[in-house]
Short mmCIF file of the C-alpha atoms (twelve columns), coordinates in Angstrom:
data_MODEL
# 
_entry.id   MODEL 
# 
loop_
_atom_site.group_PDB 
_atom_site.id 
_atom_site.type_symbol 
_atom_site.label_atom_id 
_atom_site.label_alt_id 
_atom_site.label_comp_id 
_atom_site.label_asym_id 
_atom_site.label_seq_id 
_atom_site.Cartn_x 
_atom_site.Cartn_y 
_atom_site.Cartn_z 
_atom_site.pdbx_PDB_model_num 
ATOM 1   C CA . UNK A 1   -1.445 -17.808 29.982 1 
ATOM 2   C CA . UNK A 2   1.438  -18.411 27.328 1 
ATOM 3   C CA . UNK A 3   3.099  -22.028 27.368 1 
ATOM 4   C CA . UNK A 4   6.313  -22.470 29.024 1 
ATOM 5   C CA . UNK A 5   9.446  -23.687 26.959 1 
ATOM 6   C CA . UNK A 6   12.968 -24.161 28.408 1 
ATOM 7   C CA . UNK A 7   15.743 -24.252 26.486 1 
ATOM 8   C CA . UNK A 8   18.528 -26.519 27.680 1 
ATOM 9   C CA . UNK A 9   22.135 -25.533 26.463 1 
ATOM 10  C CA . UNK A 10  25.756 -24.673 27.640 1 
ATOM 11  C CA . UNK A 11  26.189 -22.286 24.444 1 
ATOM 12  C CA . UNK A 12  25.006 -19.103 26.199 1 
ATOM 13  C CA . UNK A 13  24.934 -17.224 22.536 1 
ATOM 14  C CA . UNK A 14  22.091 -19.756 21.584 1 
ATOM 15  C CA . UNK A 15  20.474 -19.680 25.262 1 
ATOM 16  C CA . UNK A 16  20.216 -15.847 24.419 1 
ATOM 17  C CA . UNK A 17  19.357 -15.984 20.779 1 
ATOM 18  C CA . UNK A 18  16.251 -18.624 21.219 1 
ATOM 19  C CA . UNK A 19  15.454 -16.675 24.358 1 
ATOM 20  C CA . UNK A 20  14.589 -13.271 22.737 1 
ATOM 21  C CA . UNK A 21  12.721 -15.149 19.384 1 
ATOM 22  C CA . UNK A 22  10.730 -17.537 21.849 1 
ATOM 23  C CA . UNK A 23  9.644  -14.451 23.987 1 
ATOM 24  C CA . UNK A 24  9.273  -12.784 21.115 1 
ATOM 25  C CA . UNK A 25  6.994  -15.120 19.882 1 
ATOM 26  C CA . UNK A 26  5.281  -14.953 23.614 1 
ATOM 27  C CA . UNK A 27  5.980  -17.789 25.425 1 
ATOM 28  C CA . UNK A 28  7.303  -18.304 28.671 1 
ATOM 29  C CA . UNK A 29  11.040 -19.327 28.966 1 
ATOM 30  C CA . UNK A 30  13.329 -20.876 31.498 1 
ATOM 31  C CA . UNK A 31  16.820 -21.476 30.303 1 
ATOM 32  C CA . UNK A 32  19.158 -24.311 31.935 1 
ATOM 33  C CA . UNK A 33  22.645 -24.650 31.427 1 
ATOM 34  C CA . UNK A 34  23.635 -28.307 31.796 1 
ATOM 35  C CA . UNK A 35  21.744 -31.564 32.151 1 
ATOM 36  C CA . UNK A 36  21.228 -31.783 35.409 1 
ATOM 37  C CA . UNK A 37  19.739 -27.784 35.861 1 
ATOM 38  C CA . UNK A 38  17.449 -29.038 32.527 1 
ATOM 39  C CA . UNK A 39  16.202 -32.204 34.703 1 
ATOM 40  C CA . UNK A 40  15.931 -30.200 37.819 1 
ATOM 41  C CA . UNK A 41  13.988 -27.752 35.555 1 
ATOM 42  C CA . UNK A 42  11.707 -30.148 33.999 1 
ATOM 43  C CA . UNK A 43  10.684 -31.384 37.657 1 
ATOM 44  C CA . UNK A 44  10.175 -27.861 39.033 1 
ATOM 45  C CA . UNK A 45  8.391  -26.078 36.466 1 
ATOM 46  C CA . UNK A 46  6.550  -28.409 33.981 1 
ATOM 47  C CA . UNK A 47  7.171  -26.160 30.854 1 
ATOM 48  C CA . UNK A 48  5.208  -27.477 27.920 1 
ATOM 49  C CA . UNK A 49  8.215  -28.026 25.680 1 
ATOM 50  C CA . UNK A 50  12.126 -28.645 26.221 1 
ATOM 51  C CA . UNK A 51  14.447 -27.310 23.328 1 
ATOM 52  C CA . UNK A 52  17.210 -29.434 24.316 1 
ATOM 53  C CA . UNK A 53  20.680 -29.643 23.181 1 
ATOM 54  C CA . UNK A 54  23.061 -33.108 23.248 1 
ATOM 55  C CA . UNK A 55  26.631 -32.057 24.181 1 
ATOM 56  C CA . UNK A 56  26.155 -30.302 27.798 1 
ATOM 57  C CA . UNK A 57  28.170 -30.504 30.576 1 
ATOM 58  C CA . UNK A 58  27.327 -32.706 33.901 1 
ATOM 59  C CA . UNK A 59  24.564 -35.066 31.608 1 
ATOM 60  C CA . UNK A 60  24.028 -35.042 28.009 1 
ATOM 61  C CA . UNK A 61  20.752 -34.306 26.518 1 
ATOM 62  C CA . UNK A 62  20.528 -37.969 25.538 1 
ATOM 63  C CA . UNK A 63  20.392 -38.742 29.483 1 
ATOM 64  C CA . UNK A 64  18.145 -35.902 29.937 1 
ATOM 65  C CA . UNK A 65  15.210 -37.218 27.458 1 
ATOM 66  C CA . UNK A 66  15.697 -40.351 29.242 1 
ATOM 67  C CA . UNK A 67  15.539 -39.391 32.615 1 
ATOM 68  C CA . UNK A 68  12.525 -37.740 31.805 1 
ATOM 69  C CA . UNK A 69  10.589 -40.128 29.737 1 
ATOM 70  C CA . UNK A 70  11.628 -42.930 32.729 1 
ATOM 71  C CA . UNK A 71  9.717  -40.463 35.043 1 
ATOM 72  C CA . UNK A 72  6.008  -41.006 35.217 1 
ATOM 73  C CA . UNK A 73  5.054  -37.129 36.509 1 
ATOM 74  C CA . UNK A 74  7.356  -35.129 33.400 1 
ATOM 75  C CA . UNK A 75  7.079  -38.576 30.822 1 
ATOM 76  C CA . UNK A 76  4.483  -36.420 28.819 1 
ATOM 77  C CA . UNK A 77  7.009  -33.336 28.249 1 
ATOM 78  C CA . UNK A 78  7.454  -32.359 24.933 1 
ATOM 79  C CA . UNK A 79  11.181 -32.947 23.722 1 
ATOM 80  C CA . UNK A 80  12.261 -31.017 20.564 1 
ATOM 81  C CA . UNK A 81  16.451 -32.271 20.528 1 
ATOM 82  C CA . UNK A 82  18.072 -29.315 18.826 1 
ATOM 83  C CA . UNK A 83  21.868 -30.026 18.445 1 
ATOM 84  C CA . UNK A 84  24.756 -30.128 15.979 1 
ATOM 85  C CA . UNK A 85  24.572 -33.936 16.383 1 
ATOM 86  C CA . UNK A 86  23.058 -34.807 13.081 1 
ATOM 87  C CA . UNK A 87  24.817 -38.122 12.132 1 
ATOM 88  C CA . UNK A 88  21.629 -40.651 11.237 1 
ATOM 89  C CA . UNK A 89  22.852 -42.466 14.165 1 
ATOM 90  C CA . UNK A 90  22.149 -39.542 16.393 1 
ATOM 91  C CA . UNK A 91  18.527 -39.039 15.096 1 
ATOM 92  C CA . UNK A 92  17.648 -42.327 15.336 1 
ATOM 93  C CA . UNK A 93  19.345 -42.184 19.281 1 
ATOM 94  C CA . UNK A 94  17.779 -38.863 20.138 1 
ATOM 95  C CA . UNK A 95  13.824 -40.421 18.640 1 
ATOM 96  C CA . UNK A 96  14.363 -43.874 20.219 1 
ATOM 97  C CA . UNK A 97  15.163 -42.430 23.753 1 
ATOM 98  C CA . UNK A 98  11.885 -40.558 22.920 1 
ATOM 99  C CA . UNK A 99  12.238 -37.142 21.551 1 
ATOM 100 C CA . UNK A 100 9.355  -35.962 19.929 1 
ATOM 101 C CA . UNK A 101 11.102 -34.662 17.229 1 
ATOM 102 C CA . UNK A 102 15.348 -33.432 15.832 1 
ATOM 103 C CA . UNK A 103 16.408 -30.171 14.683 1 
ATOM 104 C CA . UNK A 104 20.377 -29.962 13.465 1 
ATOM 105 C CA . UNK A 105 22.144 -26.981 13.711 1 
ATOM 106 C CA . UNK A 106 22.664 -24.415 12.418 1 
ATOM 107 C CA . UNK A 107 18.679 -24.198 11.619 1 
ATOM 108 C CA . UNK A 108 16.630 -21.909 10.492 1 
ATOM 109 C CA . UNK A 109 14.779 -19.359 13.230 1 
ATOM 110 C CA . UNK A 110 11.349 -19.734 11.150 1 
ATOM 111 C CA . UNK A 111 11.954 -23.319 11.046 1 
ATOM 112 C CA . UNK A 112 12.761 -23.811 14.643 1 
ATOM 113 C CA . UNK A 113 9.509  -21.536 15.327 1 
ATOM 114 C CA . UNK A 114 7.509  -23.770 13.183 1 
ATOM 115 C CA . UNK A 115 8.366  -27.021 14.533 1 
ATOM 116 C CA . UNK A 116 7.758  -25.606 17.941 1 
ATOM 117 C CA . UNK A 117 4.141  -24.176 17.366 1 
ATOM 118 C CA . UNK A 118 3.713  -28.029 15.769 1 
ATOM 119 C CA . UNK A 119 4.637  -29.384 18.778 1 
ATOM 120 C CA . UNK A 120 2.347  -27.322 20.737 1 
ATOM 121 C CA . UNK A 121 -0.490 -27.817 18.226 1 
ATOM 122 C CA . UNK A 122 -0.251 -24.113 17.867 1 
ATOM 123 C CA . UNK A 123 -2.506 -22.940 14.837 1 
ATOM 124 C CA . UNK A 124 -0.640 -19.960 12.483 1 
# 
């Protein structure tokens, strides 16, 4: 069974673009639109990694990767924070609250794919 990833952003031009190269790639994806669906999400389905953007409507993604490293059933999540946030102040916001790692955009697709088989401890 592939791994699950959701991708957590308002931008629905990046929801669709990661979308297609995740599947692509062949893992699962679930796609949230604002905080609160990413949270709800996380609870729900468990997926292996969270692509997760800062600016988004309802809760930012610097509530969501606390509200899920506060919660002892999701706390294990992986938490890739993929944003256009990319002051050092950011990073260091997004790694304290406990991301397990910081992508600025715009990125690179074979970069992003990468980092995310990294994170899974995907061997290429």
């Amino acid at each position: 069974m592939s791994q699950r990833i959701l991708i957590a952003d308002d931008e629905p031009n990046i929801l669709l673009s990661l979308e297609y190269l995740l599947r692509r790639e062949g893992y699962q994806v679930l796609l949230a639109r604002d905080g609160q669906e990413a949270i709800d999400a996380i609870v729900r389905e468990r997926p292996a990694l969270v692509l997760l953007d800062v600016m988004m409507p309802i809760k930012n993604g610097f509530d969501v990767c606390h509200e899920v490293r506060a919660n002892e059933s999701v706390a294990d999540t992986l938490i890739l924070m993929l944003t256009a946030k990319g002051r050092d102040t950011d990073v260091a916001k997004g790694l304290a609250l406990g991301a397990n790692a910081y992508m600025i955009k715009p990125f690179s697709t074979k970069e992003l794919v990468q980092k995310v088989r990294e994170l899974l401890g995907v061997q290429t």
